[in-house]
N, C-alpha and C positions, 0 to 999 in steps of 0.2 A: 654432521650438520644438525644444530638443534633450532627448529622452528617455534616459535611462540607466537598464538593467536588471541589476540584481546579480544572478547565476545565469541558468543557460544551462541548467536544467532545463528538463521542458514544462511549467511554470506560466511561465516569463519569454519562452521562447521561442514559445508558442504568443500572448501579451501582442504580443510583438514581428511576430510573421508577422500576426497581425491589426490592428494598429497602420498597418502598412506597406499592406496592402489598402485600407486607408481613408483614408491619409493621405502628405504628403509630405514629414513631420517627419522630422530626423534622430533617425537609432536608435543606439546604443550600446550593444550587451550585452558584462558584465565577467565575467569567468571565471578563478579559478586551476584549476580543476581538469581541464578540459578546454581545447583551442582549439574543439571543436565541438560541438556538441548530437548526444544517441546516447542510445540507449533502455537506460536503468537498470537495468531489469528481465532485462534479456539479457547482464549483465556474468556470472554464472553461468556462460553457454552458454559464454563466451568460455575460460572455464577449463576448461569439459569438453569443449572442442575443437569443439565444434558451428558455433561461429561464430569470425570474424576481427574485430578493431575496429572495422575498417572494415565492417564488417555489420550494423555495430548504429548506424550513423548514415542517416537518414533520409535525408537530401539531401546533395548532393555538395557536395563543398567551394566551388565555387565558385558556388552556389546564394545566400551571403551577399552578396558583393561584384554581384550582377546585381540582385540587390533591394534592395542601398545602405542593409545593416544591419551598421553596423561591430563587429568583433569585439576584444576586447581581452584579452590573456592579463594577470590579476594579481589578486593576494588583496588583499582592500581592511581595509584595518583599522580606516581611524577616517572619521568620518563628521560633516560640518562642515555641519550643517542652517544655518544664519547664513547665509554665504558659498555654502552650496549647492556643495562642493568635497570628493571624497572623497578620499582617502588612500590609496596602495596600500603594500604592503611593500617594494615595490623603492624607495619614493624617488618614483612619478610622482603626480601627482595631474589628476584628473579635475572639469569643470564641468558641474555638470545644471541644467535647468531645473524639470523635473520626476521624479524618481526612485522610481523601482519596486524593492523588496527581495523576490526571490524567490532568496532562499540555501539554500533547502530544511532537512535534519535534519541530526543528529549522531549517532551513535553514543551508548546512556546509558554513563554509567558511575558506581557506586555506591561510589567511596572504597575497592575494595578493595586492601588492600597488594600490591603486584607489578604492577598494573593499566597501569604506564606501561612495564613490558621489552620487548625485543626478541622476537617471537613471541606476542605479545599484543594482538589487533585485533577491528574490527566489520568490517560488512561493510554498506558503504554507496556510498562513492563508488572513483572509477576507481583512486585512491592504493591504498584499500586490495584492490583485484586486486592490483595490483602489486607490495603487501607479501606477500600470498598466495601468488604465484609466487613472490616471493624465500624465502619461509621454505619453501617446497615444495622448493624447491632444495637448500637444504642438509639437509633427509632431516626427514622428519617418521611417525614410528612412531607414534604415536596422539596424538589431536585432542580437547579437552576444547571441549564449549561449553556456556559460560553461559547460560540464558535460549533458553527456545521461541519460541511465535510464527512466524511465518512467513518472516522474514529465519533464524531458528536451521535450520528445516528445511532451507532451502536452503543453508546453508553444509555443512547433514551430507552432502546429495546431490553437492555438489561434490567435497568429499574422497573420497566413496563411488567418485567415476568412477576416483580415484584408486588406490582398496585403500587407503585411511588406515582404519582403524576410528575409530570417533568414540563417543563418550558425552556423553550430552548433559541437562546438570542445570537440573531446572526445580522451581521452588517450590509448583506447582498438583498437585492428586492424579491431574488428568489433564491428556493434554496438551490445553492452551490452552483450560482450562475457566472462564477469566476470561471466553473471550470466545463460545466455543461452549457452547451446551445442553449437557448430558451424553452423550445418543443418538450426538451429531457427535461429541462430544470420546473418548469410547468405542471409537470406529470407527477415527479420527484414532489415538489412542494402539497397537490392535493392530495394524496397518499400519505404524507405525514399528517396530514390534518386530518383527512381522514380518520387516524387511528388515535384519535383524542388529545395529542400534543399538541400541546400551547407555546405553536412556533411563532414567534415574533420578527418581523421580518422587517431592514432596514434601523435594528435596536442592538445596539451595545452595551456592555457594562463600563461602569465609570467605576464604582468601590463595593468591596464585601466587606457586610457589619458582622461585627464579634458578637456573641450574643454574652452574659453573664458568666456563662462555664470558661467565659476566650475560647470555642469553637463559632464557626461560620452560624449565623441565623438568618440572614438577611443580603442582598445583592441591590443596591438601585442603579437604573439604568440612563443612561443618557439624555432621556427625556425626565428625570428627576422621582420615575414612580419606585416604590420598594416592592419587590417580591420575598417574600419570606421563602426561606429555603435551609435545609440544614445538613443539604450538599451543594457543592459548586465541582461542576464538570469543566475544568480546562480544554479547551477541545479545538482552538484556535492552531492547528496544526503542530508539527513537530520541527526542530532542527538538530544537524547533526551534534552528538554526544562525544565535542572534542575539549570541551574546556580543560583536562586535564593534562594534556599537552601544551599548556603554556609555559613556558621557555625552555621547552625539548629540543628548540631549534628543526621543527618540523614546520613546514608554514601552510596557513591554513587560511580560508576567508570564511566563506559559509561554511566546508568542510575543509577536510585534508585535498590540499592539491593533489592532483595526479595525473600521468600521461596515461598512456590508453591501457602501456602492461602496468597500471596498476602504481607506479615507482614516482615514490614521493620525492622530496629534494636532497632527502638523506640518504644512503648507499644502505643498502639491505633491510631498509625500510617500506611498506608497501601499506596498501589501506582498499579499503571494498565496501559495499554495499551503504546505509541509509549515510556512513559516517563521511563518507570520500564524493571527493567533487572534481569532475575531469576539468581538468585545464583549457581544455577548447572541447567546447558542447558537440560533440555526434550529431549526425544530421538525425532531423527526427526524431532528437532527445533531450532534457532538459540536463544541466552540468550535476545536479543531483538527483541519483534515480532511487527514492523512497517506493521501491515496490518489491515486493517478496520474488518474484521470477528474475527484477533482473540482478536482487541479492546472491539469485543463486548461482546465475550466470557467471557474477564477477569470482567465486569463489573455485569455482571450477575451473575457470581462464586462466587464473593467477596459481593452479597446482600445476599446471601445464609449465607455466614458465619458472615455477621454484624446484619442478624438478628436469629443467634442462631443455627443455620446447618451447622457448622464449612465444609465448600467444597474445599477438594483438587485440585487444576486445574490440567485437565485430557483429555488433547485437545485431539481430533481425528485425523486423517491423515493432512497433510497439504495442503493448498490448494491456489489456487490466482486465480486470471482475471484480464485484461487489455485490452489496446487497443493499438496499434502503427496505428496511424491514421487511418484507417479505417477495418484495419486488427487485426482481435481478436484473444486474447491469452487467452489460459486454462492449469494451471497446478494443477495434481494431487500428490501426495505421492512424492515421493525422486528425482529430477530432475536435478543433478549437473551439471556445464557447463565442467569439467572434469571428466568424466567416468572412474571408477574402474576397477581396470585389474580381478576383480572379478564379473563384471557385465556385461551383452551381451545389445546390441540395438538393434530395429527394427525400422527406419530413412524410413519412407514414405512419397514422396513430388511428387505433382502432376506436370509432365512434363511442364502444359502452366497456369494453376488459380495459387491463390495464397491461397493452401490447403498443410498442413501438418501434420503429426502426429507421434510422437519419442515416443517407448513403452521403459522402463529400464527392465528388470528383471535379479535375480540371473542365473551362469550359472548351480550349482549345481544344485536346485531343481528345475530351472524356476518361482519363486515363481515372479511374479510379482510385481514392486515396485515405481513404477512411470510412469505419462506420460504428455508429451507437445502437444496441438495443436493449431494448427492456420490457421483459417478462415475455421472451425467444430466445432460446438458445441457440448458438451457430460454434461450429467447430472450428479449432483454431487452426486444427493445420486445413483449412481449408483456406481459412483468410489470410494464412498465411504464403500460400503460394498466388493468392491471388493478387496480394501486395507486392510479392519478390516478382512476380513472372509481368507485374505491370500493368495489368488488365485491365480493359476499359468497362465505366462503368456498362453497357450492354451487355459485356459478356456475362460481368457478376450479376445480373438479374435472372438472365438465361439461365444459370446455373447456381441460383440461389438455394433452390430447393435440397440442393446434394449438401448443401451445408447446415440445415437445421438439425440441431440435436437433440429435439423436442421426444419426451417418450412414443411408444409405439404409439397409434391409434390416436393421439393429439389432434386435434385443428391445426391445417397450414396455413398461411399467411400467404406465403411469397410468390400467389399467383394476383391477390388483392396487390401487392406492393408492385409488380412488374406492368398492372394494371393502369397504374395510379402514372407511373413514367410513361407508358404510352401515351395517356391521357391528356398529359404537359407537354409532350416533344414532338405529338403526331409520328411516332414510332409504330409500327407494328411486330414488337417483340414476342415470342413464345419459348415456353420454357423448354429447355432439351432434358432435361432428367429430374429424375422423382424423388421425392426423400427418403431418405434410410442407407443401408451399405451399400445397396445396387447402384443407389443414385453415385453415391461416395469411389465406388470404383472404375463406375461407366464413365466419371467425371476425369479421375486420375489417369487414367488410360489413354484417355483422348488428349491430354496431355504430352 
């Protein structure tokens, strides 16, 4: 059995390290973008100096060849389901027996004029560091970026290490208020202003001007004003990275269709992580799941069933983290940025730090079903039994305290927050245990 993996992200790559544990099929992962697998997430650091390349890949290079998982440098273009024979750019072409597409995203782009010049980029894979360094190179005085989110913030943070000033145009009244409640999205917006970005909010781009050399110098916005710029940040989200499966006879909408193990419409075909779109949405989950955890998820489910343990994908609660520059974000279970006329909130924000935390639950039962914080950490596997086991929100106050993650000796919170809900419900709640592992054990036990 010879398996071949498009993409060397951790949805193929973690497919492939679990593949190999269980079996003694050959592996083949194809890759133009890299020769190795290296953590996505940390390409940033790499620009702000924090880290080297080489720091950002998990295992040593010679880690592949000792576990007899071949590696192939090549962009595959066309895709011969019949023959079972891919195609690559250079000229070479590849046989599988069974093949996995984890290509991950793309950068969006919406048609606007200029959108293809020199100094006009997203900010996804290793190519575009490397366009980033080169356009940093030749002197960049200020930095226009299209579209927030959490890819946008991060490329403001990068130039910031720099002294670039950046402004940063987003179509929402606050930032990222598609996807945050108001409370977070509130917090989230004065915190970027705070930090000297010149966020424009409710402002779009309409065209980017060429300047003389034909690189970007210029962006005017929807209200018709110019900002000179001599980079332009794509930052208007991502989609999946399947255009090159056109007329593979794979079928695709937003991504690669897929049932739950994974199995597209072709026989021995399969697909995972940012590139793959389930056929019928998972409860609690969106039909394409762009996150790094449940990339890995899909990739380890799917070695289960390519080598003979046919596994349903069967995510557990949902979950994320982030950063908006230096203020972190944690979400657990159900989080809408529009709340249901069927669901109550508890919105605690600390008068002068920059601490928050948004509880969701049912009004009928109180069952608890969600929550947001920022700049508190809470542990996952707490929130996650507290999602799986059902729990009303009373319980989770009572025993919030076992979930903070905050270092030793930190300021608590979670006797102000359990405070704040008495206050609103005429409850007389008190907490059952304290923070730290005692808390965390004396929690699980009573369990």
């Amino acid at each position: 059995m010879h398996i071949v993996i498009l993409g060397n992200g951790i949805s193929g790559i973690t497919c492939a390290r679990y593949i190999r544990k269980q079996s003694d099929y050959q592996i083949t992962v194809i890759s133009g973008e890299s020769d190795h697998f290296f953590s996505r997430t940390a390409l940033m650091y790499i620009y702000m100096g924090h880290m080297k390349y080489e720091h950002t890949k998990p295992y040593e290079d010679f880690f592949w060849a000792k576990n007899r998982i071949d590696l192939e440098r090549a962009w595959i273009e066309q895709v011969d389901t019949e023959r079972r024979v891919l195609h690559a750019k250079d000229g070479r072409s590849f046989n599988y027996d069974q093949l996995v597409i984890a290509t991950g995203s793309v950068s969006n782009k919406f048609d606007w004029p200029g959108q293809d010049l020199p100094g006009v980029q997203g900010l996804y894979s290793i190519q575009d560091l490397e366009e980033l360094e080169r356009s940093s190179a030749l002197g960049i005085n200020r930095a226009v970026i299209a579209g927030g989110g959490l890819i946008g913030i991060e490329l403001a943070e990068m130039l910031m290490s720099r002294n670039i000033p950046v402004t940063i145009l987003v179509r929402e009244k606050s930032y990222w208020d598609n996807a945050l409640p108001p409370g977070e999205s509130a917090m989230v917006t004065r915190h970027i202003l705070s930090h000297g970005i010149d966020l424009r909010l409710e402002t779009t781009m309409k065209e980017i001007i060429a300047g003389p050399d034909g690189r970007a110098c210029a962006v005017l916005t929807d209200s018709g004003e110019r900002i000179e710029a001599q980079l332009v940040g794509l930052t208007a989200g991502v989609s999946p990275n399947i255009a090159f499966l056109k007329d593979s006879g794979i079928e695709c909408q937003r991504g690669v269709l897929i049932d739950r193990f994974f199995r597209t419409n072709v026989e021995e075909v399969y697909a995972i992580g940012d590139c793959a779109e389930f056929r019928e949405a998972l409860p609690g989950r969106r039909p394409v799941e762009q996150v790094w955890y449940s990339g890995r998820d899909h990739g380890q489910t799917l070695a289960d069933t390519l080598c003979g343990n046919a596994s349903e994908y069967r995510p557990g609660p949902w979950f994320n983290s982030a950063k908006f520059l230096d203020l972190e974000w944690q979400t657990y279970g159900d989080m809408p940025a529009q709340i249901g006329e069927d669901l109550s909130s508890l919105y605690w924000e600390h008068p002068s730090e920059l601490k928050a935390v948004h509880l969701l639950y049912r009004k009928g039962d109180k069952r608890f079903v969600g929550i947001n914080s920022l700049g508190i950490r809470y542990r996952h596997l707490i929130f996650d039994r507290f999602l799986r086991e059902e729990r009303t929100i009373e319980y989770v106050l009572e025993n919030l305290a076992a979930a903070n993650f905050d270092p030793e000796f930190s300021k608590a919170y979670e006797r102000d927050i359990l405070e704040l809900y008495n206050q609103q419900t005429g409850s007389r709640l008190q907490p059952r245990n304290k923070r730290g592992l005692r808390g965390v054990l004396q929690l699980l036990k009573s369990v």
